[in-house]
VOSEDO-293809 format. One record per residue: x, y, z of N, C-alpha, C, O, CB in turn; residue number from 1. Coordinates in Angstrom, 2 decimals. Glycine has a CB too. Example, Ala and Ser with C-alpha at 12.3 -4.5 7.8 and 13.67 -1.06 7.14 Angstrom:
2
(pt (13.19 -5.69 7.80) (12.30 -4.50 7.80) (13.20 -3.30 7.80) (14.24 -3.32 8.46) (11.31 -4.47 9.05) 1)
(pt (12.85 -2.25 7.08) (13.67 -1.06 7.14) (12.90 0.03 7.87) (13.41 1.14 8.04) (14.08 -0.60 5.72) 2)
***
This chain:
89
(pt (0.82 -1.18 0.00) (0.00 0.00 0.00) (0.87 1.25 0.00) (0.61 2.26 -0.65) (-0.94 -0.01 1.20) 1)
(pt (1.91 1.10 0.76) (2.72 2.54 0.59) (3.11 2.63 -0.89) (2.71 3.49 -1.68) (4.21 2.65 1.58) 2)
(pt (3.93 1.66 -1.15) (4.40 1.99 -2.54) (3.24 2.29 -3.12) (3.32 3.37 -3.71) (5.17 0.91 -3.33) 3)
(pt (2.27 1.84 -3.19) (1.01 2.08 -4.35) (0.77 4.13 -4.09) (0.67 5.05 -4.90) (-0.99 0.76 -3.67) 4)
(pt (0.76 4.09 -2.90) (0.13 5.52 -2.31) (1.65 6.33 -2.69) (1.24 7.41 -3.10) (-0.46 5.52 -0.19) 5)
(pt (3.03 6.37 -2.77) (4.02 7.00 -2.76) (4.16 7.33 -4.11) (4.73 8.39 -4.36) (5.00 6.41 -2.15) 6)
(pt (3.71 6.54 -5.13) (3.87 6.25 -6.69) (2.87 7.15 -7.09) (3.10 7.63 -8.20) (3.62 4.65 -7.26) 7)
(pt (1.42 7.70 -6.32) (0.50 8.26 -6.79) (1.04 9.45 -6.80) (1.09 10.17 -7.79) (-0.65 8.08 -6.23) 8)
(pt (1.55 9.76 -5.54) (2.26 10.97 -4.73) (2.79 11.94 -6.01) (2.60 13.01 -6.57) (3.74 10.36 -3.61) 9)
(pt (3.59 10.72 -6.01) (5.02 11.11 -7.11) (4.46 11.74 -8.75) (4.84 12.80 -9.24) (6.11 9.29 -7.49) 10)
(pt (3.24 10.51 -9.53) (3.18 10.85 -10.43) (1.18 10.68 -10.11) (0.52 9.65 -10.00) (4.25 10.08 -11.50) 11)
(pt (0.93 11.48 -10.07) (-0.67 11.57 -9.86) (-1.51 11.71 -11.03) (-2.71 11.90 -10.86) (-1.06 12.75 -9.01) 12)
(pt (-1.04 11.65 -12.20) (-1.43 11.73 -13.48) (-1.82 10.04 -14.10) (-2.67 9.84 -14.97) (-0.15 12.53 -14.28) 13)
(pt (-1.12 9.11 -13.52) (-1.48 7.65 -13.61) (-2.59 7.23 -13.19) (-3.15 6.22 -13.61) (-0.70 6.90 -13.01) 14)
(pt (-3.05 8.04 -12.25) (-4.73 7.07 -11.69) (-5.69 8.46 -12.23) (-6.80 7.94 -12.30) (-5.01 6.61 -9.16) 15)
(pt (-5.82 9.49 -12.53) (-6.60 10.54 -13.36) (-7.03 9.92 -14.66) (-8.17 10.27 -14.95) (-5.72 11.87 -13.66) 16)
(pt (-6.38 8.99 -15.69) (-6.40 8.77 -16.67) (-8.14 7.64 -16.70) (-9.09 7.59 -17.49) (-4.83 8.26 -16.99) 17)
(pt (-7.80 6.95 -15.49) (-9.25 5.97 -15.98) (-10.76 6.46 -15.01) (-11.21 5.63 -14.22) (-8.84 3.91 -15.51) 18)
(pt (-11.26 7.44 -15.12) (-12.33 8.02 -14.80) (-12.37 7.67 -13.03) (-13.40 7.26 -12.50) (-13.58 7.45 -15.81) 19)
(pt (-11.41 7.86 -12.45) (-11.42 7.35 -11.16) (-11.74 5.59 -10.80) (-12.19 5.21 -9.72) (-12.47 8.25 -10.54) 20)
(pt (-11.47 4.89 -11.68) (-11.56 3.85 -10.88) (-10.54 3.35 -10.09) (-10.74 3.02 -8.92) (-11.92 3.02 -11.50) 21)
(pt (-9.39 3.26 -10.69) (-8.26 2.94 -10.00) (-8.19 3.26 -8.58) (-7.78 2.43 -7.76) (-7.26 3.50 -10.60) 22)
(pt (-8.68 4.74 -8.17) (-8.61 5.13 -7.11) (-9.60 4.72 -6.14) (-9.47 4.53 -4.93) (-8.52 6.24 -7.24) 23)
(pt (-10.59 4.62 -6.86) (-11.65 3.71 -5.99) (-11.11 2.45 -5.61) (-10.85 2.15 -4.45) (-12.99 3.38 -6.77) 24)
(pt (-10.93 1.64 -6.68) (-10.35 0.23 -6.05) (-9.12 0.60 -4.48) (-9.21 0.15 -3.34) (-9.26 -0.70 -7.69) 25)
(pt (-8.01 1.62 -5.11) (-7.15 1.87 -3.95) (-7.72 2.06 -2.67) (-7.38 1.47 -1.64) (-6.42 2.93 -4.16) 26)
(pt (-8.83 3.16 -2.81) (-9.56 3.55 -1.36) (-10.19 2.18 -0.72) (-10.03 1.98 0.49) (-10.93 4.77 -1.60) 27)
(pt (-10.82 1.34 -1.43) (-11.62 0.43 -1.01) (-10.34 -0.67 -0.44) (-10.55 -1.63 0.29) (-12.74 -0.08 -2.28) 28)
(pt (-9.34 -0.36 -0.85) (-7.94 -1.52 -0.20) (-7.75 -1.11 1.20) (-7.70 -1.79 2.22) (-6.13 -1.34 -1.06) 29)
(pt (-7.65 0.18 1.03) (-7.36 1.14 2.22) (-8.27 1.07 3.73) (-7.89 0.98 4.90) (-7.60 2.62 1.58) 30)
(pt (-9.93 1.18 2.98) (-10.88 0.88 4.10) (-10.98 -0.54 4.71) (-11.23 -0.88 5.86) (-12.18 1.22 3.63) 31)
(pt (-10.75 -1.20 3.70) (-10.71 -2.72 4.46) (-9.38 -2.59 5.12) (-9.95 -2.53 6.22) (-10.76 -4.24 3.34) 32)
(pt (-8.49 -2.52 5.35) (-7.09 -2.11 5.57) (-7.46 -2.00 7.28) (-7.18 -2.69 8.26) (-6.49 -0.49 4.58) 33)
(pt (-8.26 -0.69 7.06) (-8.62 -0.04 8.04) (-9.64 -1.01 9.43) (-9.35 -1.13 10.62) (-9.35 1.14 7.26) 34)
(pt (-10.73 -1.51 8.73) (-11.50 -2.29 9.52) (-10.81 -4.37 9.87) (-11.39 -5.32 10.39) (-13.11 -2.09 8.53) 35)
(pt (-9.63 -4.25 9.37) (-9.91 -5.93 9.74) (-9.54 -5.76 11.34) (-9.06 -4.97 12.15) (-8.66 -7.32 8.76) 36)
(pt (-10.08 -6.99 11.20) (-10.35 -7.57 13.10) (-9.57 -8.73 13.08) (-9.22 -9.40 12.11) (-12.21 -8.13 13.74) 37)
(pt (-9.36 -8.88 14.19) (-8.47 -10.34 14.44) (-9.52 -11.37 14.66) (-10.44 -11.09 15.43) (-7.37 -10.34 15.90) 38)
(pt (-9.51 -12.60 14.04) (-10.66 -13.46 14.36) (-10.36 -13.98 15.77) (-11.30 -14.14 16.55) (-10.86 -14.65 13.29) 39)
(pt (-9.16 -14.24 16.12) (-8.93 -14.68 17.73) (-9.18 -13.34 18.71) (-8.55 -12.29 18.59) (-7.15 -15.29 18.01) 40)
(pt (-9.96 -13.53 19.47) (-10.35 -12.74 20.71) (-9.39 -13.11 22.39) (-9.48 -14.09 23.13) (-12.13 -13.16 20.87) 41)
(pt (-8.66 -12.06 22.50) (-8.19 -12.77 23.67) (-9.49 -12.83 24.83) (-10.50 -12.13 24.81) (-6.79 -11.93 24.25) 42)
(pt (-9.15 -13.81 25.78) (-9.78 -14.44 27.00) (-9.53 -12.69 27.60) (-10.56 -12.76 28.28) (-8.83 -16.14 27.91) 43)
(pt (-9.25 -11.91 27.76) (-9.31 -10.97 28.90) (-9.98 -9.76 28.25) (-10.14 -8.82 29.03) (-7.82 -10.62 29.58) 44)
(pt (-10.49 -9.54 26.74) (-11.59 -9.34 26.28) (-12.63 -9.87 26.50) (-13.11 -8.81 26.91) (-11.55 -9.36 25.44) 45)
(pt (-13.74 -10.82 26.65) (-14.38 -11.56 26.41) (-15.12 -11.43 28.05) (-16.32 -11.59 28.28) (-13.66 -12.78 25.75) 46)
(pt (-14.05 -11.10 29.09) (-14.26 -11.29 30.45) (-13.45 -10.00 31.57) (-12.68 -10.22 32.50) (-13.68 -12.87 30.68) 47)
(pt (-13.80 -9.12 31.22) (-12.72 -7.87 31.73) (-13.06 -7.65 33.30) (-14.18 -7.90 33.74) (-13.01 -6.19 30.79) 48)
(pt (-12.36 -7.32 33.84) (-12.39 -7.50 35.69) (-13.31 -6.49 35.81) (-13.30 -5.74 34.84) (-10.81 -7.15 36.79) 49)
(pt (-14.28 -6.14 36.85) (-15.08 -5.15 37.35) (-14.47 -3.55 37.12) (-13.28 -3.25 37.28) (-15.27 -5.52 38.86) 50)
(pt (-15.04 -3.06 36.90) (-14.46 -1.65 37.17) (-12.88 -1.04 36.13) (-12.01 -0.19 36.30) (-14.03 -1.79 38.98) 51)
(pt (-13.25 -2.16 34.96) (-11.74 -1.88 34.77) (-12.22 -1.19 33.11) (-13.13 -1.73 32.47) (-10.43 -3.61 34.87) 52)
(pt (-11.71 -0.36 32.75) (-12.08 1.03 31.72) (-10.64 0.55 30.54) (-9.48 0.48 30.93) (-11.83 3.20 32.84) 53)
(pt (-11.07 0.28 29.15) (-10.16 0.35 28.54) (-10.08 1.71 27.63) (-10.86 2.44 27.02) (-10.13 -0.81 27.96) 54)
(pt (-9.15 1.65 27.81) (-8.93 3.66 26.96) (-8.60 2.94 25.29) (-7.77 2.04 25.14) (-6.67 5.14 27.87) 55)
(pt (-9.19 3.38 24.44) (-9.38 2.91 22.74) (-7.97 3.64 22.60) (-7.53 4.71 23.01) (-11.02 3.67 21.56) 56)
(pt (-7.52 2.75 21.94) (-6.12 3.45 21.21) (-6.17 2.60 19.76) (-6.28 1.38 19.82) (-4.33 3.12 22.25) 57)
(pt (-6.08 3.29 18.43) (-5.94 3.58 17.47) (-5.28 2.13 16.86) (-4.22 1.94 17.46) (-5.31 4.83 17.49) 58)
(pt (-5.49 1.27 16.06) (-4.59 0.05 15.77) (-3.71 1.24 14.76) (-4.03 2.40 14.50) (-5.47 -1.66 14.90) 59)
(pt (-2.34 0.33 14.28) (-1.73 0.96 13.53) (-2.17 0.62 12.41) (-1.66 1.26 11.49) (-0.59 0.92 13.68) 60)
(pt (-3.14 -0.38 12.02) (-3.69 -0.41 10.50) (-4.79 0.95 10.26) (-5.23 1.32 9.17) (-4.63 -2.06 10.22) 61)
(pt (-5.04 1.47 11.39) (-6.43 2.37 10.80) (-5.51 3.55 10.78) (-5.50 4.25 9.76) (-8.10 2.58 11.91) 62)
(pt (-4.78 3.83 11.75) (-3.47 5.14 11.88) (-3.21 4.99 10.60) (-3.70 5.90 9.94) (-1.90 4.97 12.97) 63)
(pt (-2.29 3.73 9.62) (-1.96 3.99 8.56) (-2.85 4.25 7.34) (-2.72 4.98 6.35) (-1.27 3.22 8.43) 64)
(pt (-3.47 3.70 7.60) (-5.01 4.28 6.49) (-5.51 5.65 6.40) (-5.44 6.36 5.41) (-6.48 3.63 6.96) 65)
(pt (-6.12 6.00 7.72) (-5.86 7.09 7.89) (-4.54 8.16 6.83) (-4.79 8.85 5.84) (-5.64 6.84 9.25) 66)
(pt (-3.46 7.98 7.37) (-2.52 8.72 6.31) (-2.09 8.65 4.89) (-1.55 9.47 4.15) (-1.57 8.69 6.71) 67)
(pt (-2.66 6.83 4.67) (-2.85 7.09 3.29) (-3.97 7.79 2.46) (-3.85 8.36 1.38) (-2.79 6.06 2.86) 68)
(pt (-5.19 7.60 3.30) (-6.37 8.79 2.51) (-5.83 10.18 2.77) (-5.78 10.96 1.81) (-8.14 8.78 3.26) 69)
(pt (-5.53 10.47 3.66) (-4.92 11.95 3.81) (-3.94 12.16 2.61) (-4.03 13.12 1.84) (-4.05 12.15 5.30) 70)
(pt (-2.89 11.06 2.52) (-2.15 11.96 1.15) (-2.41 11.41 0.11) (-1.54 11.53 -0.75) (-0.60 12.13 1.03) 71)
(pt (-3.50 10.69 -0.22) (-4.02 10.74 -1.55) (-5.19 11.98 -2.18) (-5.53 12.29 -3.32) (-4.62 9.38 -1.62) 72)
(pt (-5.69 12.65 -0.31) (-6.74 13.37 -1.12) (-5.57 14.95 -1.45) (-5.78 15.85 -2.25) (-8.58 13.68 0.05) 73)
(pt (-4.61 14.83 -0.68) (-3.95 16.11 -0.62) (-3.31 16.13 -2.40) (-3.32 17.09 -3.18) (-2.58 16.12 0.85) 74)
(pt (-2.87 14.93 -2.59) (-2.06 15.01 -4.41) (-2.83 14.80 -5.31) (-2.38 14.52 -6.42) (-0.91 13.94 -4.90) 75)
(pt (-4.50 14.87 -5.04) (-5.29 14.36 -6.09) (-6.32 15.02 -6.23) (-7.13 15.07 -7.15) (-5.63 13.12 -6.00) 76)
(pt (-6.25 15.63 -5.11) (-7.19 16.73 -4.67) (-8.57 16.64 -3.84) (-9.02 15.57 -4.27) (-7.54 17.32 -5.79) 77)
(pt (-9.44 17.10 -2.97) (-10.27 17.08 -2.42) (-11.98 17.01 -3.42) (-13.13 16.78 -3.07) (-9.85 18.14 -1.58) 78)
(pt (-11.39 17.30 -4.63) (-12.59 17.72 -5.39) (-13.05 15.96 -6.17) (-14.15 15.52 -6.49) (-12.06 19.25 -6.74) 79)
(pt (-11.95 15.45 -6.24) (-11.76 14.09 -7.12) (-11.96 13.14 -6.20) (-12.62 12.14 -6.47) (-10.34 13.83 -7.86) 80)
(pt (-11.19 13.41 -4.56) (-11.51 11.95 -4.16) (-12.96 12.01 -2.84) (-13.23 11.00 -2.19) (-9.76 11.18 -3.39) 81)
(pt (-13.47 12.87 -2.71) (-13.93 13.53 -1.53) (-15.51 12.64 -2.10) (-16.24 11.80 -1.57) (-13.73 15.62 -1.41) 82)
(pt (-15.52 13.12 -2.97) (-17.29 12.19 -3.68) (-17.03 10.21 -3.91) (-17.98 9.43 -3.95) (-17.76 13.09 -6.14) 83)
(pt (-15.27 9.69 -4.07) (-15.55 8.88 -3.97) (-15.21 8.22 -2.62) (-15.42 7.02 -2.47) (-15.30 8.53 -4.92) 84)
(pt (-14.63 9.05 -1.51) (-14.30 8.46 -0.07) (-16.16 8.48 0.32) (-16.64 7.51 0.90) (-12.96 9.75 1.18) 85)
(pt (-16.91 9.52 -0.05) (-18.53 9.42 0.31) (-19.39 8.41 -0.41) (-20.44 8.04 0.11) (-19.23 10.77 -0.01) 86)
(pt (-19.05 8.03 -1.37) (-19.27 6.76 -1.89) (-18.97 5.60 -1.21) (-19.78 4.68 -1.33) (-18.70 6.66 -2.93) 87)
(pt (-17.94 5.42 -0.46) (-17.39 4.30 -0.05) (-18.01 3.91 1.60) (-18.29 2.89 2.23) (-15.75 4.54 -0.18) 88)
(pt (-18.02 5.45 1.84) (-18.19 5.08 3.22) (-20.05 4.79 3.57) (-20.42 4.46 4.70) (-17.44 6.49 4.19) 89)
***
């Protein structure tokens, strides 16, 4: 995914050419990217001690997703990918 997202960066004229699909397919790599789950659940999920508060912290798959939509909409522009990130989501 980086290379794919660094290559756009670089030459952003390669995914403009096919009416946005390319970029759709990319975003849609990106969102799944973003949502997988681990199918194993640990035992101290499942059963958490009384009183005990977990503070959400960010996996690094959604952190990196996150920054790849950020610099794809920044080199491609907000106008091109903004209708298909609202599509997706």
């Amino acid at each position: 995914m980086e290379f794919i997202v660094t290559l756009i960066e670089r030459i952003p004229s390669i995914v403009k050419k096919d009416n946005n699909e390319t970029i759709k397919s990319i975003l849609e790599l990106v969102f799944k990217l973003m949502i997988d789950i681990d199918e194993e659940i640990d035992a101290d999920w499942l059963c958490p001690k009384a009183g005990y508060c977990v503070e959400e912290e960010e996996e690094d798959n959604v952190k990196f997703g996150q920054t790849c939509v950020d610099r794809l909409v920044s080199c491609i522009g907000e106008d091109t990918m903004l209708p298909l990130i609202g599509q997706l989501v």
